[in-house]
MARSE-605598 format. One record per residue (C-alpha): x, y, z. Coordinates in steps of 0.02 Angstrom, whole numbers, plus 32768, in hexadecimal, padded with zeros to 4 digits. Layout:
# residues N
XYZ;...
# end
This chain:
# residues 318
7F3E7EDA7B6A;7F877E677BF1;7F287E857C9E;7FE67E697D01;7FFB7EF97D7D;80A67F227D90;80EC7F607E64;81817FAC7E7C;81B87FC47F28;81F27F8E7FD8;81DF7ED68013;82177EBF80CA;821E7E41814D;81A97E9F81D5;81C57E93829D;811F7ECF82E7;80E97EDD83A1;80467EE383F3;80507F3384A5;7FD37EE28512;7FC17F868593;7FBC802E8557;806B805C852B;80EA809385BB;816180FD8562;822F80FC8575;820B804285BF;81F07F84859C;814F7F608565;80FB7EB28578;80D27EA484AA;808D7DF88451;81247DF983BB;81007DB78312;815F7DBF8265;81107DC181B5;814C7DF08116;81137EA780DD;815D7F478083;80CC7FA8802E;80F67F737F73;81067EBF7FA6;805F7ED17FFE;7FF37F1A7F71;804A7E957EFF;80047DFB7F81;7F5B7E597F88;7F517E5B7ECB;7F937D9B7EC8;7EFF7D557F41;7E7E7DD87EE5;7EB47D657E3A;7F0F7E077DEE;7FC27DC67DA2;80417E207DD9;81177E357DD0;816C7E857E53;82247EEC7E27;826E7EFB7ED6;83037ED47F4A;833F7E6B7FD1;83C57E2A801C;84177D82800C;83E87D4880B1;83687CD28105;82E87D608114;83017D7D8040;82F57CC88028;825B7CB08089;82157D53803E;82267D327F94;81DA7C757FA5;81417CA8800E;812E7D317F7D;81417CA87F12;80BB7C377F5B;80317CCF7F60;803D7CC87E9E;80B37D657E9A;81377D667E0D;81F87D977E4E;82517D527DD7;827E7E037DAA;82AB7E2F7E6B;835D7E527E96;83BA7DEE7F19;84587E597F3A;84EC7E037F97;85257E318054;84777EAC8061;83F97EA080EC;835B7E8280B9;82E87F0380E3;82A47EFF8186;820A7F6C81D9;82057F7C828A;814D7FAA82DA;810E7FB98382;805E7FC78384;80017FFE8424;7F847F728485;7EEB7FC58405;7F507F798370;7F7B803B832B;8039806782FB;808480C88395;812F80C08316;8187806982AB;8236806E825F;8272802E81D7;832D7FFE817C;83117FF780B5;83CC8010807E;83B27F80801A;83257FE07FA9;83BF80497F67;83E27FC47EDB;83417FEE7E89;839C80637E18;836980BC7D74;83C980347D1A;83857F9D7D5A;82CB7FF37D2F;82F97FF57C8C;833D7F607C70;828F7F1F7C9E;82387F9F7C2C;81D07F017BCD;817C7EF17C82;814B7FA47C67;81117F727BAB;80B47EE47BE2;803D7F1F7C72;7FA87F627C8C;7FD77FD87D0C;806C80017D7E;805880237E31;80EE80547EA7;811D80907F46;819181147F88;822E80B87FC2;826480E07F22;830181757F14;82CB81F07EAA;832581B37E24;82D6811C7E0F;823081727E3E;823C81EA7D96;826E81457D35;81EB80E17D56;816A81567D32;81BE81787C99;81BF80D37C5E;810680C37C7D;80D981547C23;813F81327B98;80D680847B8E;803A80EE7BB0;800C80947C5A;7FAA80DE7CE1;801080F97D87;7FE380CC7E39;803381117EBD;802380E47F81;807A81817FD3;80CB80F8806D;80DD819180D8;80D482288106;8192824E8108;81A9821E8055;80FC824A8004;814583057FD9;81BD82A47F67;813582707EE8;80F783437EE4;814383567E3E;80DF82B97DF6;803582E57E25;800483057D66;803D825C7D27;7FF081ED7DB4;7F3481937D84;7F1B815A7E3B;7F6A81B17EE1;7F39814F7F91;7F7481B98021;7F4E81B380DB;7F1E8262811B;7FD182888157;800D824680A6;7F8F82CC8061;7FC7834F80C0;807B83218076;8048831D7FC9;7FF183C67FD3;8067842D803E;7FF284A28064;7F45845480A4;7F13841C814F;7E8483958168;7E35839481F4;7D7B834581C0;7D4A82E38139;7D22837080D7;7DBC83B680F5;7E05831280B6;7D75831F7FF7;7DC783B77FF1;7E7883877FEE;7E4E82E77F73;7E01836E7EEF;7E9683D67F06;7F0D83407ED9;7E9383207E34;7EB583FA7E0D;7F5C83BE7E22;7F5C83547DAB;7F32829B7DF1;7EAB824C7DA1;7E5D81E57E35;7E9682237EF0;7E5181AA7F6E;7E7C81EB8029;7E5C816980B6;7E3881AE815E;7E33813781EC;7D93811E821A;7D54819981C3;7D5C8126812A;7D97816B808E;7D6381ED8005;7D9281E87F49;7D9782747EBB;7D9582787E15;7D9083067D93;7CBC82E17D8B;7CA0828E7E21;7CBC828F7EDC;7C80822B7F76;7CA581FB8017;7C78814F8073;7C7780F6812F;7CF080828187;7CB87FB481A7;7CBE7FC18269;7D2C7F1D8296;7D877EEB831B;7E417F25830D;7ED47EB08305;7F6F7F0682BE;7F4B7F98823E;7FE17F7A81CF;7FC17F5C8136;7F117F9C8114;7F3F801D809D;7F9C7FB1802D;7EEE7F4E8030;7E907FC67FF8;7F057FF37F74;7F137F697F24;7E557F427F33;7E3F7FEE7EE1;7EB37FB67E62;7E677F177E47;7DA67F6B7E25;7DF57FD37D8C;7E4A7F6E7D53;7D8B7EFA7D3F;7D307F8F7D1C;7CEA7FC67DBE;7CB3807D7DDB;7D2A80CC7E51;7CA880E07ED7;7C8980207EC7;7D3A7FFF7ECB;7D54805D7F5D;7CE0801D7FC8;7D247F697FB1;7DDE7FB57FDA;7D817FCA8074;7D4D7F46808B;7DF97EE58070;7E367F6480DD;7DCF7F3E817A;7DF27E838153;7EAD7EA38174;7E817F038200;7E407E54824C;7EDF7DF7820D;7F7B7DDE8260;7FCF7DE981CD;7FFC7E83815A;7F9D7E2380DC;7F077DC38102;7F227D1880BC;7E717CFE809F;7E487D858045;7DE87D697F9F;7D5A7DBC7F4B;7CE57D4D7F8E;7D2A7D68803B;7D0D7E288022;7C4A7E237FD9;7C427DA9807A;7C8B7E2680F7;7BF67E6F813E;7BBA7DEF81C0;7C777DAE81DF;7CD57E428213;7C607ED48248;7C4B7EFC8301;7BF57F7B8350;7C717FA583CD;7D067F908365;7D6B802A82FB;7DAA80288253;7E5480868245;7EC6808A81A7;
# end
């Protein structure tokens, strides 16, 4: 069986600012102002690119200079777009973040009209790319049309399903899919989404909620929790482990790091515990990185992490 990965999902040209006092709200705000390329899908694909993992990417942008650029720094990170749509007179996608002067998200807005061309039809039409993978992953900029599709199409290939939740305003949308998802990677706010009904307040609260998404039906629920770490379940097993302690940069894009690390250890056979704790270690390596993904990171990079990054009086948040 081919070892591709196949993402499906936003790619965006991503605005992000840094305040550099604690934020004064309904007012300027002296920020240091960098752009990057981002949109979860598009980051798990790069993550999986520089971890070795082959990977296509079905997604949509505009045909403008941010598109362009997109596509060809996709390109160069060993992603395959040939399958990516470039739809005339559309915006690219574009995610706007201000982030306060600890590197956290304060908020972020985001315009993904563009995302609307991923339609039922267009999935289909690349149904061999659901034949020919190992496993497909996706985010949930997807309408719910094209959401139901695609996980149609991979279970009528018989492929396991990944899904990042991206939010907590559209993780109720993927409710009805619980039982045909292998892996689920939600924030606690995501969690909360995807359960309706369950607070987490502690990391037990947060074991709880991952072995009530396995009763539900997913087979692996990892939950991250700031720096709390993350816990995982299973239908045997269950577990919880630490944050790396670093010194924060920009926490966007961490959780797509750790999903597609976690993806990466199945997919060579890791035990989910062992996979996990690498995701978190990718994930405190973006912390450190100015960028959504961390153009350094490789495996060796990861098993190296330990006297790089950590710092005693740093945080880890994802």
């Amino acid at each position: 069986m081919s070892d591709r990965v196949l993402v499906i999902g936003a790619a965006n040209f991503d605005i992000k600012g840094r305040m550099v006092h604690p934020p004064v709200m309904h007012s300027s705000n002296t920020a240091a102002i960098r752009t990057s390329f981002g949109g979860v899908a598009r980051n798990i694909a790069e993550n999986l690119a520089r971890l070795g993992v082959p990977v296509t990417l079905l997604t949509a942008v505009g045909d403008d200079y941010a598109g362009e650029d997109l596509l060809e720094s996709a390109r160069e990170a060993g992603i395959d777009v040939s399958r990516a749509l470039v739809i005339e007179d559309e915006t690219t996608g574009t995610y706007l973040a201000a982030l306060d002067d600890q590197g956290d998200m304060l908020l972020a807005l985001d315009d993904l009209r563009v995302l609307r061309h991923i339609t039922p039809d267009y999935l289909r039409m690349h149904r061999d790319a659901f034949r020919d993978c190992a496993l497909v992953a996706m985010d949930l900029n997807l309408s719910d049309e094209a959401l139901r599709t695609a996980i149609h199409l991979a279970q009528s290939y018989n492929k396991p399903i990944c899904v990042d939740p991206t939010s907590a305003v559209l993780a109720s949308a993927l409710r009805p899919y619980l039982h045909h998802l292998h892996v689920v990677t939600p924030n606690i706010s995501e969690a909360e989404a995807l359960l309706g009904d369950f607070e987490i307040r502690s990391s037990d609260d947060a074991l709880l909620a991952a072995r009530q998404l396995v009763r539900r039906g997913v087979k692996i629920a990892v939950i991250t929790q700031a720096e709390r770490g993350a816990c995982y379940a299973t239908e045997s097993e269950s577990g919880q482990f630490p944050a790396l302690r670093v010194n924060i940069v920009d926490t966007t894009g961490a959780g797509d790091a750790l999903t597609a690390t976690l993806i990466f250890g199945m997919l060579n056979g890791f035990s989910i515990s062992d996979a996990l704790q690498l995701g978190l270690r990718a994930a405190a390596l973006t912390l450190t990185s100015t960028e959504t993904v961390a153009p350094e990171l490789s495996l060796d990079r990861l098993y190296g992490i330990d006297e790089d990054l950590r710092s005693p009086d740093a945080e880890y948040i994802a």
